[in-house]
GUZA-51761 format. One record per residue (C-alpha): x, y, z; residue in one letter; residue number from 0. Coordinates in steps of 0.1 Angstrom, whole numbers, plus 5000, padded with zeros to 4 digits. Layout:
<node><x>X</x><y>Y</y><z>Z</z><residuo>A</residuo><num>NUM</num></node>
...
This chain:
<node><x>1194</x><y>2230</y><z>9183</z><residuo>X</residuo><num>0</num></node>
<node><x>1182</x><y>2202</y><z>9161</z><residuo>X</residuo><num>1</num></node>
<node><x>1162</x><y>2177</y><z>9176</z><residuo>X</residuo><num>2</num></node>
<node><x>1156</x><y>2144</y><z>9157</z><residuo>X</residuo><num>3</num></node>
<node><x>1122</x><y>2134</y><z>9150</z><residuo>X</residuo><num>4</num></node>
<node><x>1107</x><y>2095</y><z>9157</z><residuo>X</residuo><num>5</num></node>
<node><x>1115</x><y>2085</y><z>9121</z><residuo>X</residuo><num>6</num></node>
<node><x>1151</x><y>2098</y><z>9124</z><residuo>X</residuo><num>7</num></node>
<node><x>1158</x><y>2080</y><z>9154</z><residuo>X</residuo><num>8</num></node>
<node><x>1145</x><y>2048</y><z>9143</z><residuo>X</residuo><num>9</num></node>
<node><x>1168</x><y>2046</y><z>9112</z><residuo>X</residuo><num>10</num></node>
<node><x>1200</x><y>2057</y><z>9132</z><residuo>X</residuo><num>11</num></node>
<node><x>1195</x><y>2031</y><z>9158</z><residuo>X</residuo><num>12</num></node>
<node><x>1191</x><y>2005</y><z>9127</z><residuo>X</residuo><num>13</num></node>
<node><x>1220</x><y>2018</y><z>9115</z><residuo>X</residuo><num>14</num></node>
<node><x>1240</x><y>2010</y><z>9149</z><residuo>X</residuo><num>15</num></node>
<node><x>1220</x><y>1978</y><z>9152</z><residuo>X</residuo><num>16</num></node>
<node><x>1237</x><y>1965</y><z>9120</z><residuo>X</residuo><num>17</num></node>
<node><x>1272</x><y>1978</y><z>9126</z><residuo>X</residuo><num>18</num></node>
<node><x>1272</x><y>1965</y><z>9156</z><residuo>X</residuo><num>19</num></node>
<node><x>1266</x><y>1928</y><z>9157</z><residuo>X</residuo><num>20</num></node>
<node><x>1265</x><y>1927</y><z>9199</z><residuo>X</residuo><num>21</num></node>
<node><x>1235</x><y>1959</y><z>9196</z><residuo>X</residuo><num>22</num></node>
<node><x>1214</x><y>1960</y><z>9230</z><residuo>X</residuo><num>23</num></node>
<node><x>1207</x><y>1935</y><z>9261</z><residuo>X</residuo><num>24</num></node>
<node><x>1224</x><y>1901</y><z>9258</z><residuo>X</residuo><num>25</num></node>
<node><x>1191</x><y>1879</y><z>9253</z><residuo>X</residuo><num>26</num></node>
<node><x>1181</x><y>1860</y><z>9287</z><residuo>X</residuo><num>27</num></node>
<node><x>1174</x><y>1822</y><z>9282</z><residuo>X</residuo><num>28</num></node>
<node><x>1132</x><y>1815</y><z>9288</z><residuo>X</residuo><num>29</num></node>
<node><x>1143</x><y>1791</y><z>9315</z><residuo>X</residuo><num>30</num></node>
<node><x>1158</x><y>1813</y><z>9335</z><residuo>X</residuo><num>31</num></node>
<node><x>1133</x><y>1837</y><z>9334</z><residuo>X</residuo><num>32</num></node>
<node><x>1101</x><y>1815</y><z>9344</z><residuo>X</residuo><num>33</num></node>
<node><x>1126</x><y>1808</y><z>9377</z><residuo>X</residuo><num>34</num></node>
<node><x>1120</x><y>1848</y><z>9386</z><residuo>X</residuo><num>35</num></node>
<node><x>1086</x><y>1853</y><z>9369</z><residuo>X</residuo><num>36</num></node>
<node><x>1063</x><y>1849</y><z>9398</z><residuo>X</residuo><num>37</num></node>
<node><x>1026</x><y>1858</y><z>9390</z><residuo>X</residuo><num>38</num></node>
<node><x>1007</x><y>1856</y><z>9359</z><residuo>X</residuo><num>39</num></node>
<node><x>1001</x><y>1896</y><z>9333</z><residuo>X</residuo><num>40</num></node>
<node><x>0972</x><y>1913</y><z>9347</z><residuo>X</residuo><num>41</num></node>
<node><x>0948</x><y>1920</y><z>9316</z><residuo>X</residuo><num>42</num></node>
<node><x>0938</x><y>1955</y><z>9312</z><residuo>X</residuo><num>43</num></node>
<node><x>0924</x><y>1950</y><z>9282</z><residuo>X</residuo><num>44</num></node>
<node><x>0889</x><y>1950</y><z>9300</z><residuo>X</residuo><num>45</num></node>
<node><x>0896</x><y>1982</y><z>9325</z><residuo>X</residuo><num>46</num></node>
<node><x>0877</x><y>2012</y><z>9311</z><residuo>X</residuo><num>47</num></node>
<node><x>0896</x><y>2036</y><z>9340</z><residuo>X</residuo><num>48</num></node>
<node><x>0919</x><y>2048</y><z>9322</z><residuo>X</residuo><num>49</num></node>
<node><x>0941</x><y>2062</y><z>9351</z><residuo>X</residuo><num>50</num></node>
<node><x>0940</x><y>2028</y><z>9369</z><residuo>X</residuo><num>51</num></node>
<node><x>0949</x><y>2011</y><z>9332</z><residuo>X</residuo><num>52</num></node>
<node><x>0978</x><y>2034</y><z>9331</z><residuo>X</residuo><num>53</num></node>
<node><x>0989</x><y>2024</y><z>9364</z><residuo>X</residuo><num>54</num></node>
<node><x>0986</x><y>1986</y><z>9364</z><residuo>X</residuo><num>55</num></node>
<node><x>1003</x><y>1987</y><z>9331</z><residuo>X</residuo><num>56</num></node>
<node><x>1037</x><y>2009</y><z>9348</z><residuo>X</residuo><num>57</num></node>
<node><x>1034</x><y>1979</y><z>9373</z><residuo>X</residuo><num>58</num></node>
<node><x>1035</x><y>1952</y><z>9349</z><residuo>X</residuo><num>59</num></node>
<node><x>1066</x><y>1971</y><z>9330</z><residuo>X</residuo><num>60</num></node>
<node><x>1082</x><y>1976</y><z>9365</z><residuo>X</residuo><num>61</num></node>
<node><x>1077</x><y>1938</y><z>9373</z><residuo>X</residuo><num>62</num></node>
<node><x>1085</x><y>1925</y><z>9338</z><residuo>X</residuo><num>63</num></node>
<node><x>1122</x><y>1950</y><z>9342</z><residuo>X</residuo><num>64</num></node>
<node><x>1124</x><y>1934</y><z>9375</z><residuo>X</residuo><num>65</num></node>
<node><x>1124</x><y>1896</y><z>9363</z><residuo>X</residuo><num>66</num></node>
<node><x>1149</x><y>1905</y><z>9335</z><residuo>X</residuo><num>67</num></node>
<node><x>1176</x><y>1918</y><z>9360</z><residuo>X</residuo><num>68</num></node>
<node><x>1169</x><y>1890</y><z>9384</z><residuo>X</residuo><num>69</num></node>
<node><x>1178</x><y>1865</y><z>9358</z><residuo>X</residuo><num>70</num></node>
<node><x>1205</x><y>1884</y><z>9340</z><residuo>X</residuo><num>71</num></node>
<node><x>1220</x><y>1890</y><z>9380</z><residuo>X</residuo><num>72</num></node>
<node><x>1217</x><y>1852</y><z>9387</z><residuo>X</residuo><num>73</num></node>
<node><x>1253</x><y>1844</y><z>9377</z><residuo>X</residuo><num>74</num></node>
<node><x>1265</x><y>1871</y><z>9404</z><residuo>X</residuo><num>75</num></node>
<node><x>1251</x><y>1851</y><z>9435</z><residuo>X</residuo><num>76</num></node>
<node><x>1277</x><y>1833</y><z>9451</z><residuo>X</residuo><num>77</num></node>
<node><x>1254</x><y>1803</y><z>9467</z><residuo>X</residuo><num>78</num></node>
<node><x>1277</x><y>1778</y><z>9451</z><residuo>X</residuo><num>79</num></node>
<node><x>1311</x><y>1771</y><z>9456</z><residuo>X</residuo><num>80</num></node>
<node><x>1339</x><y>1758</y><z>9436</z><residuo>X</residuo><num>81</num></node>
<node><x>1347</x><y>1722</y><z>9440</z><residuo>X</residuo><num>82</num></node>
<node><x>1380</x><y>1707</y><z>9429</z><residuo>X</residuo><num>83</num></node>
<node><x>1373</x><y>1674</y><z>9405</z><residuo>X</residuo><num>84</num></node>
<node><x>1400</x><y>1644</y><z>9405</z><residuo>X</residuo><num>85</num></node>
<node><x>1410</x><y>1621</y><z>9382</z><residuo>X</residuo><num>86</num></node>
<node><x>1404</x><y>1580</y><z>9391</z><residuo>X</residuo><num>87</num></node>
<node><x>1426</x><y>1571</y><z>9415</z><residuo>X</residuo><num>88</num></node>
<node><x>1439</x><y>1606</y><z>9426</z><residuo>X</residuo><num>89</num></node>
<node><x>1430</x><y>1625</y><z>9458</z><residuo>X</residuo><num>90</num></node>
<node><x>1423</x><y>1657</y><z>9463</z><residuo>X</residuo><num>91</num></node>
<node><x>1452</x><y>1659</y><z>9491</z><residuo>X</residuo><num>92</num></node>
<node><x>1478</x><y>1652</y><z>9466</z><residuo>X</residuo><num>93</num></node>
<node><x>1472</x><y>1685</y><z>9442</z><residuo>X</residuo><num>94</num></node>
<node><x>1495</x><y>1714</y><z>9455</z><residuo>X</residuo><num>95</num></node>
<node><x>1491</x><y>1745</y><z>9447</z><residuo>X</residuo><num>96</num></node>
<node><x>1516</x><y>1750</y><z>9415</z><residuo>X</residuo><num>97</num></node>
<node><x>1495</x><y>1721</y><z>9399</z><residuo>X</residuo><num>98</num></node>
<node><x>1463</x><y>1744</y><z>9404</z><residuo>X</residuo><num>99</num></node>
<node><x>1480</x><y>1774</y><z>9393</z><residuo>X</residuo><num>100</num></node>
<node><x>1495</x><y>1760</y><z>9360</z><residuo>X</residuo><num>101</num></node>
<node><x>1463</x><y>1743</y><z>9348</z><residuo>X</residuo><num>102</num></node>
<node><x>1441</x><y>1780</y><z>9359</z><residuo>X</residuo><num>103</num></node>
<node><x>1433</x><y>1802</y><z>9328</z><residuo>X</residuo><num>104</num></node>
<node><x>1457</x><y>1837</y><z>9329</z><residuo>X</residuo><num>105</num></node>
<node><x>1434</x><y>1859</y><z>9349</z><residuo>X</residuo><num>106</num></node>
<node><x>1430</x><y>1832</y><z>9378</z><residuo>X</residuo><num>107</num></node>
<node><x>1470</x><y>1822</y><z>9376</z><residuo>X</residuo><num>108</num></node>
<node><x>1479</x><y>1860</y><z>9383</z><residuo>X</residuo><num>109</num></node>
<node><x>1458</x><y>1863</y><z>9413</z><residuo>X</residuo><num>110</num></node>
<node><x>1481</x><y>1837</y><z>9428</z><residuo>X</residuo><num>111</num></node>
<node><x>1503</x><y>1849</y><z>9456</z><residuo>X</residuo><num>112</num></node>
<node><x>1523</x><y>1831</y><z>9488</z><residuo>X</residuo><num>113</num></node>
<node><x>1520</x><y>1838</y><z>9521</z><residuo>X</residuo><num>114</num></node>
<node><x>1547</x><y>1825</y><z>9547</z><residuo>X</residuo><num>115</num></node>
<node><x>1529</x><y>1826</y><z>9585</z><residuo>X</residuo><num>116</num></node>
<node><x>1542</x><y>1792</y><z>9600</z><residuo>X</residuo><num>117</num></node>
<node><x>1551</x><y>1809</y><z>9633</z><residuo>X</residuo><num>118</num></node>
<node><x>1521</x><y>1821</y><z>9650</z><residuo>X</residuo><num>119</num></node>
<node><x>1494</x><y>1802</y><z>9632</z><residuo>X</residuo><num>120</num></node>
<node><x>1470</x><y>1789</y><z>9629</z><residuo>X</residuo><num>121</num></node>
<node><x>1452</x><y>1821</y><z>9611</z><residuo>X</residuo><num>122</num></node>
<node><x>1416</x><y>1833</y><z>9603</z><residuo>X</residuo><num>123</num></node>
<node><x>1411</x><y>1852</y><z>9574</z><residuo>X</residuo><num>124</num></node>
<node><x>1382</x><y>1876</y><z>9558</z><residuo>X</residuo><num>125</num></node>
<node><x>1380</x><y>1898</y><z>9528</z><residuo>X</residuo><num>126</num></node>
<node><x>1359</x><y>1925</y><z>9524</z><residuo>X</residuo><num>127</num></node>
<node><x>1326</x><y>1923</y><z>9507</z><residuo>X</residuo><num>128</num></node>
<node><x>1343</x><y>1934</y><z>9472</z><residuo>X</residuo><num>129</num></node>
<node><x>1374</x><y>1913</y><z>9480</z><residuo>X</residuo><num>130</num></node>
<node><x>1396</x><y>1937</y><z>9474</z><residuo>X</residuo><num>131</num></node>
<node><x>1412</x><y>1939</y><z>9511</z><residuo>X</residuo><num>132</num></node>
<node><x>1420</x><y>1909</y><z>9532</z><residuo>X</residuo><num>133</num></node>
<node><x>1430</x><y>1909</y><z>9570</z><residuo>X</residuo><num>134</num></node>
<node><x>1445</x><y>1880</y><z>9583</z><residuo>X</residuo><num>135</num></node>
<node><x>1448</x><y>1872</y><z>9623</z><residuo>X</residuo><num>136</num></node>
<node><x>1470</x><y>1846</y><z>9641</z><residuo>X</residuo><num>137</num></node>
<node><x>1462</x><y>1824</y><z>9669</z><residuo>X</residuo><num>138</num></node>
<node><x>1495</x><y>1840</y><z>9690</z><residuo>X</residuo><num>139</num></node>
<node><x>1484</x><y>1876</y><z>9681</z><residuo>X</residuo><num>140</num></node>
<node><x>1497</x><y>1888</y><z>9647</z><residuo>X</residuo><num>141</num></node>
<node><x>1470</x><y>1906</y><z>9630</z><residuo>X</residuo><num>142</num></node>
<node><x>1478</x><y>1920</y><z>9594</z><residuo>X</residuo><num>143</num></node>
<node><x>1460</x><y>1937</y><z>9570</z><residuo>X</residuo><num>144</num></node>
<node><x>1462</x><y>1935</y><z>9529</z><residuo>X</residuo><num>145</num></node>
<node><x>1452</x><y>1948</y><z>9494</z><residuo>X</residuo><num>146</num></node>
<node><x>1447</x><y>1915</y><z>9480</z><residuo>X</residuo><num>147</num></node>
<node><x>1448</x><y>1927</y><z>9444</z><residuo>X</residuo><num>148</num></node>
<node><x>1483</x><y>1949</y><z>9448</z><residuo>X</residuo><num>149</num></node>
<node><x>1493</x><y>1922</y><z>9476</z><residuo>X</residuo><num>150</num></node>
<node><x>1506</x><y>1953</y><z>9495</z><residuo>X</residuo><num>151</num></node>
<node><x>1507</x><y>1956</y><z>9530</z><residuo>X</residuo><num>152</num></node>
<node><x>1484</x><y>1982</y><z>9546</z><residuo>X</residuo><num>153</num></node>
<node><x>1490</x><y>1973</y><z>9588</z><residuo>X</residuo><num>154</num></node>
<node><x>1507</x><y>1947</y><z>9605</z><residuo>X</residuo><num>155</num></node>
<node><x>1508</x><y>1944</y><z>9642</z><residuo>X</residuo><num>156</num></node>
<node><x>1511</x><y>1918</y><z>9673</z><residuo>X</residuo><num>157</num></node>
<node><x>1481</x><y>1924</y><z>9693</z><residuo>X</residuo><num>158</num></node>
<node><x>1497</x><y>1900</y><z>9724</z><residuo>X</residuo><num>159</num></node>
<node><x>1463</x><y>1883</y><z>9725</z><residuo>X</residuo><num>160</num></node>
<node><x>1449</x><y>1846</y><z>9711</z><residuo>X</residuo><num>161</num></node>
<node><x>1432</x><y>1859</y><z>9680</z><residuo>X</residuo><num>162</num></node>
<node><x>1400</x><y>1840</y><z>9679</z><residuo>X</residuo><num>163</num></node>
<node><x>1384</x><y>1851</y><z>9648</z><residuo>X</residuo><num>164</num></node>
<node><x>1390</x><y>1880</y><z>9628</z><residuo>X</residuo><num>165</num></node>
<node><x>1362</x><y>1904</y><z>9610</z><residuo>X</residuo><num>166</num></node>
């Protein structure tokens, strides 16, 4: 078994590095990481312990990791929702949803499905916490359960009972 030395390894990652013109982490903008950064680099320059030098310095590498995939996460947090902008003179109330679904890009537009449930409404609704399964529940009592990406049906009943909420 060959192993490659320092030297080797260097030039065969420069190698992939100008091959590949997306090599390594997608850069993080300096704004976004003074919003995580919360303390100022200790200075070990000073410390003569070399085990307690070694240790602070794993800390600040652990800390610095920590910032970067805080700010690289931030566009995963869900705080904000999605807001529907009209044009002067339009309301909000007068876009249906074919309008919505013709203007979406592709991936949006196929996620676009109909559900009929006039009868026994009104109805709560939850997803999961991937969104993948949705479970509806109607005020008279019809409770139903869905995968929302194959928009099969997985259990549909009539519980006889007001559905107040649904989880």
């Amino acid at each position: 078994m060959n192993k490659m030395t320092t030297k080797e390894e260097e030039t065969a990652e420069n190698e992939i590095a100008a091959k590949d013109p997306f090599y390594g982490d997608a850069p993080i903008p300096e704004d976004r990481l003074e919003r995580y950064n919360k303390g100022t680099r200790i200075k070990t320059k000073k410390i003569r312990d070399r085990k307690l030098k070694g240790t602070l310095d794993l800390t600040e590498k652990k800390y610095g990791s920590a910032v970067k995939q805080a700010a690289r996460y931030e566009l995963l947090l869900t705080e904000e929702p999605g807001f529907l902008e009209t044009e002067e003179g339009e309301e909000s109330w007068m876009i249906d949803q074919q309008s919505i679904v013709k203007e979406a890009d592709i991936a949006s537009a196929n996620k676009h499905f109909q559900l009929k449930l006039e009868e026994f409404g009104p109805y709560r609704i939850d997803y999961t916490r991937n969104g993948r399964h949705l479970l509806i529940g109607g005020k008279r009592g019809h409770v139903a359960a869905f995968d929302w990406m194959t928009k099969r049906l997985t259990c549909e009943m009539n519980v006889m009972e007001s559905v107040e909420d649904i989880k």
